[in-house]
C-alpha positions as CSV (number, residue, x, y, z in Angstrom):
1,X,-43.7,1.1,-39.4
2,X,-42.1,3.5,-37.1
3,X,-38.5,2.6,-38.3
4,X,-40.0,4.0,-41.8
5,X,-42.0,6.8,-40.3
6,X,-39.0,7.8,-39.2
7,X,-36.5,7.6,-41.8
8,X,-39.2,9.4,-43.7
9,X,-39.8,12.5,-41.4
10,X,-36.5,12.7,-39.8
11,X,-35.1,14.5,-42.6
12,X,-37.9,16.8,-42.5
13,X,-37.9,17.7,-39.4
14,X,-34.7,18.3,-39.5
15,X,-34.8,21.1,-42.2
16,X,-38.0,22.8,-40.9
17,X,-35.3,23.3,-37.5
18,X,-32.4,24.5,-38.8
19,X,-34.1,27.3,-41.1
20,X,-36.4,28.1,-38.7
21,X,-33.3,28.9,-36.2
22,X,-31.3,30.6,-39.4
23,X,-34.2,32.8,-39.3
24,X,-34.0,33.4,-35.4
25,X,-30.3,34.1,-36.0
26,X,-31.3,37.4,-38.0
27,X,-33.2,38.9,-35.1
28,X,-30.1,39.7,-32.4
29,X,-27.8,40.5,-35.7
30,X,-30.1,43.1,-37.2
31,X,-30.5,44.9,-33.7
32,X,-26.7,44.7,-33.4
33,X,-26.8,46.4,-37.0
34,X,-29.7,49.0,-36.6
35,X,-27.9,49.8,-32.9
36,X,-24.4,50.6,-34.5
37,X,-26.0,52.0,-37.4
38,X,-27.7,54.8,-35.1
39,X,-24.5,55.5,-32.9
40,X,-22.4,55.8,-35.7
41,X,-24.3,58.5,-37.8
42,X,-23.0,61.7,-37.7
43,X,-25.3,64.0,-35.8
44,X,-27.4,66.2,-37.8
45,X,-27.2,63.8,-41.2
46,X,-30.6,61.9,-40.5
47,X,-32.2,64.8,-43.3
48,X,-34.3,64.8,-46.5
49,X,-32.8,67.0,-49.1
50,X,-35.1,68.5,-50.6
51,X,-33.6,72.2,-51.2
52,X,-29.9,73.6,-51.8
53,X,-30.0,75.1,-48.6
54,X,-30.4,72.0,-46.9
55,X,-27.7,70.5,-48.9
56,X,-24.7,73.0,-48.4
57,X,-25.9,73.0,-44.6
58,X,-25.1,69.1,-44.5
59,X,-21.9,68.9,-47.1
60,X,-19.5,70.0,-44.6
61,X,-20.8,67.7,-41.7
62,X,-20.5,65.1,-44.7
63,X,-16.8,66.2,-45.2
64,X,-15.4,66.0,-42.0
65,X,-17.2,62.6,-41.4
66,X,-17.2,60.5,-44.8
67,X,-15.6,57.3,-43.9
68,X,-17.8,57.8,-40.8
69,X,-20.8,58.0,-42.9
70,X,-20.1,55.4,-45.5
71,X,-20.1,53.2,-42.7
72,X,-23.2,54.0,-40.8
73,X,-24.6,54.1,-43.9
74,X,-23.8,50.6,-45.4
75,X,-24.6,49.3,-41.7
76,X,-28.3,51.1,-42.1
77,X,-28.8,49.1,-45.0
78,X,-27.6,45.8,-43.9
79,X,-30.0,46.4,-40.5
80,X,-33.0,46.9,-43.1
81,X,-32.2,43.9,-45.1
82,X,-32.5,42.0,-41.3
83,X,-35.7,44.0,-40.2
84,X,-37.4,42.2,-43.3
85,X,-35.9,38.8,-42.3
86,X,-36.7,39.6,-38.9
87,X,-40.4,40.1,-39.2
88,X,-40.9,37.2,-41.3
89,X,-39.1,35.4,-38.5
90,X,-41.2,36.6,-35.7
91,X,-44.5,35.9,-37.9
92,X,-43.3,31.9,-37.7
93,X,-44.4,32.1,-33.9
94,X,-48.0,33.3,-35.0
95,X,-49.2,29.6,-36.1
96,X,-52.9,29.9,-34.9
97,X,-55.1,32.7,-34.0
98,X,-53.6,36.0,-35.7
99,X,-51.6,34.5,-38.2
100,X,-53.2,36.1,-41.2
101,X,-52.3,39.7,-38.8
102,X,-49.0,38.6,-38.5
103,X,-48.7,37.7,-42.4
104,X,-49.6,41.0,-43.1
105,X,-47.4,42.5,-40.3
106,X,-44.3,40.5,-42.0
107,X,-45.7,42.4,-45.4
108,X,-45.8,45.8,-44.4
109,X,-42.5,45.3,-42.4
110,X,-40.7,43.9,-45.4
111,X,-41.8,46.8,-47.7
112,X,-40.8,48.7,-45.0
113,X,-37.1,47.5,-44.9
114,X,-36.7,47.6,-48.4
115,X,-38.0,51.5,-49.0
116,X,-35.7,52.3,-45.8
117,X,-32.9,51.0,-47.8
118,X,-33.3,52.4,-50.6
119,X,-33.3,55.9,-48.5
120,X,-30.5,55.2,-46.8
121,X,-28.7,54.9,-49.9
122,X,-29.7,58.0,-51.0
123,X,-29.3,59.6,-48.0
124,X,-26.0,58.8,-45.4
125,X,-24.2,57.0,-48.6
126,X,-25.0,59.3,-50.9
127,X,-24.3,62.4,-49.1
128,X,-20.9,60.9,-48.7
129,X,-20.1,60.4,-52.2
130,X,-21.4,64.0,-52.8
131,X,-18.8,65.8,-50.0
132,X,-16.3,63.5,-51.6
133,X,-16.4,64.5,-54.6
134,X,-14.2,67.0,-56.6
135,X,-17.1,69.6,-57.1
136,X,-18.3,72.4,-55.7
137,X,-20.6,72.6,-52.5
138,X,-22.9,74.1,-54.9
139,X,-23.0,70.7,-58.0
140,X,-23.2,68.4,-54.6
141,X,-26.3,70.1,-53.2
142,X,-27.8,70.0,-56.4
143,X,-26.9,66.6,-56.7
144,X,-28.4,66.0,-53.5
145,X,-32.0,67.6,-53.7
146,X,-32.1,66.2,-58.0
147,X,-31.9,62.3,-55.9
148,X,-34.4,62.9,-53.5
149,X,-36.9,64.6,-55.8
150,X,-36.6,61.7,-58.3
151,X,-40.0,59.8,-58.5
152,X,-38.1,56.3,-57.1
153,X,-36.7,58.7,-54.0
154,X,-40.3,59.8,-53.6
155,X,-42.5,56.6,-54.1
156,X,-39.5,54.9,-51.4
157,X,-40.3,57.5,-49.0
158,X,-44.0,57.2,-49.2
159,X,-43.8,53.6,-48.8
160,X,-41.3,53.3,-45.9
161,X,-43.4,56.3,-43.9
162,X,-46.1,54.8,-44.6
163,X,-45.3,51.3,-43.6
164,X,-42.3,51.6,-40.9
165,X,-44.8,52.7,-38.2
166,X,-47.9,50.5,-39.2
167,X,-45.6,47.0,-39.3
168,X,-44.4,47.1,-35.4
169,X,-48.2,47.7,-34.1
170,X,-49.7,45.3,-36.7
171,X,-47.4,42.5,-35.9
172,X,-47.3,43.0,-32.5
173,X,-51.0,42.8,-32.0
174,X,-50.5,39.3,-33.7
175,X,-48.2,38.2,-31.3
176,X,-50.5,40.0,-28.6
177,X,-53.5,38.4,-29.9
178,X,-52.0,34.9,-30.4
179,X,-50.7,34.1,-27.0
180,X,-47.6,32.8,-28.7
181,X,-45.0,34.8,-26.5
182,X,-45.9,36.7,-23.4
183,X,-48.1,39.7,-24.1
184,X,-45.4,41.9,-21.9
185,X,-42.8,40.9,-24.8
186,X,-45.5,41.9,-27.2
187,X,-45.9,45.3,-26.3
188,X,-41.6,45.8,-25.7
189,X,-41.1,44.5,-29.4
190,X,-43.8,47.1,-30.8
191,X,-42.9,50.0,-28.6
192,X,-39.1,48.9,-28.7
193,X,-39.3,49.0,-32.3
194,X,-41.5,53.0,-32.6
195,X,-39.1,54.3,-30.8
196,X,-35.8,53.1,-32.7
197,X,-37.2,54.3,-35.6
198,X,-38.0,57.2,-34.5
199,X,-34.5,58.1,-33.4
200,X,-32.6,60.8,-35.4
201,X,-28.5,61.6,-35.7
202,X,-28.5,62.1,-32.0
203,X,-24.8,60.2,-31.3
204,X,-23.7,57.5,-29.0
205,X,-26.5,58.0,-26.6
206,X,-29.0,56.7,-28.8
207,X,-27.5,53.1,-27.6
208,X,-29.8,53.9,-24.6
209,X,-33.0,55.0,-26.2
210,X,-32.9,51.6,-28.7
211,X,-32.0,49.4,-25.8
212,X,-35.5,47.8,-25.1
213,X,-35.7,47.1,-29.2
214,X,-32.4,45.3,-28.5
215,X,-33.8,43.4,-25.4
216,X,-37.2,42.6,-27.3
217,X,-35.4,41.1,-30.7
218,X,-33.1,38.3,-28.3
219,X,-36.2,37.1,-26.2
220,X,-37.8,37.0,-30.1
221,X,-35.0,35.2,-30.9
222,X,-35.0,32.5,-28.3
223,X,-38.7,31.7,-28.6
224,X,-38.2,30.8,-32.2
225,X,-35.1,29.0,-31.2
226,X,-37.3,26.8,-28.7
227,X,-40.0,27.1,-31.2
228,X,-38.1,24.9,-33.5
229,X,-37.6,22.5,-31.5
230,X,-40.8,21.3,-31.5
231,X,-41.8,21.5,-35.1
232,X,-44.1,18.7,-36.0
233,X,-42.7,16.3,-38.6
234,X,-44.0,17.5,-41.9
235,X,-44.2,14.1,-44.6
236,X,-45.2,13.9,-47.8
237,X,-48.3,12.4,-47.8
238,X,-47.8,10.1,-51.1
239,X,-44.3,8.9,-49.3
240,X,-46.7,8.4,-46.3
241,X,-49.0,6.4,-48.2
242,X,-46.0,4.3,-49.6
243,X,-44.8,3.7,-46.2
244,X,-48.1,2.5,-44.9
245,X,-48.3,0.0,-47.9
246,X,-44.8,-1.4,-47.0
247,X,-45.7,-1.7,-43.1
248,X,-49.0,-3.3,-44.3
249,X,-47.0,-6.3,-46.9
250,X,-44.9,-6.5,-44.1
251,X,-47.3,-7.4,-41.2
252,X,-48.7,-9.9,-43.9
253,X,-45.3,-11.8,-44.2
């Protein structure tokens, strides 16, 4: 019976590990991402457009610091696209009390991520594009404010303000009130996290001010690696039943 127990939930087990450590891979990649992301925007881009003014204050910035921008720009989005992964990751520690906390934590932050994206391509990559282009200052700042007034612009920004500072305290009460990682890690992932995205266009420093976000996403990351370590074998209960039968005919013979 054990031989086929085994055979049965091996395979399993096996799975439920190495996606559960894919996922704890995301964590220390994303803060690498969001980090670099930060350092790299030019200072003073971090801006809604919403008037001309605005815009032919940020096109020259934009021009002297394109390929600068792209960059920071495309890294933004990546680092979003993590944070969603991320806080699904971290809601896999959350397996008893608080889990339906953390479920809704790994919602908000995945709404989150994704309106964040979608204003980071209208703002750092887009503002690049516009002081790229063969046009006047003037066509690119109207270019500029038309994008962020669109309804999708608007319904993205509600959404991620709305969400970006709800997720960190929502999910880290979960991890607070399940016990599942120590409650000091708790409250570094969730102030960690407020504070990073609350950072504007500041420079290079702003390594320092994200540093504990940093810190908290690789001790996240280990606990889900150990985490996954001791996943319980998950077997199909008809295959279980089969395998019972066949221990059972063979005790008989």
């Amino acid at each position: 019976m054990s031989a086929i127990t085994a055979t049965i939930e091996k395979p399993a087990t096996k799975a439920a590990r190495v996606r559960l450590r894919l996922l704890a891979a995301f964590l220390p990649v994303t803060a690498a991402l969001y980090v670099g992301a930060e350092a790299l925007d030019p200072k003073g881009t971090d801006q809604v457009v919403t008037n001309t003014a605005t815009g032919l204050r940020l096109l020259p910035i934009a021009a002297a610091h394109s390929s600068q921008l792209y960059l920071s720009g495309s890294l933004s989005v990546l680092a979003l696209g993590g944070l969603a992964v991320s806080y699904a990751a971290i809601a896999t520690l959350v397996t008893g009390r608080g889990w339906v906390i953390a479920t809704i934590g790994a919602l908000l932050g995945g709404l989150g991520a994704f309106a964040g994206a979608m204003l980071n391509v209208l703002g750092g990559i887009s503002l690049a594009v516009a002081a790229s282009a063969h046009t006047t200052q003037a066509a690119a700042a109207r270019f500029l404010v038309t994008g962020f007034d669109s309804w999708p612009a608007q319904a993205a920004g509600y959404a991620y303000f709305a969400s970006e500072y709800a997720a960190p305290v929502v999910m880290g009460f979960a991890l607070w009130r399940s016990r599942a990682v120590p409650r000091w890690l708790a409250v570094l992932f969730t102030a960690g996290l407020e504070v990073a995205e609350s950072m504007g266009a500041i420079g290079p420093e702003v390594v320092l001010f994200m540093l504990p976000f940093a810190v908290a996403m690789v001790l996240l990351a280990a606990r889900i690696w150990q985490a996954a370590g001791h996943q319980v074998p998950m077997t199909n209960p008809e295959q279980a039943s089969h395998a019972g039968q066949l221990a059972g005919s063979s005790k008989g013979i």
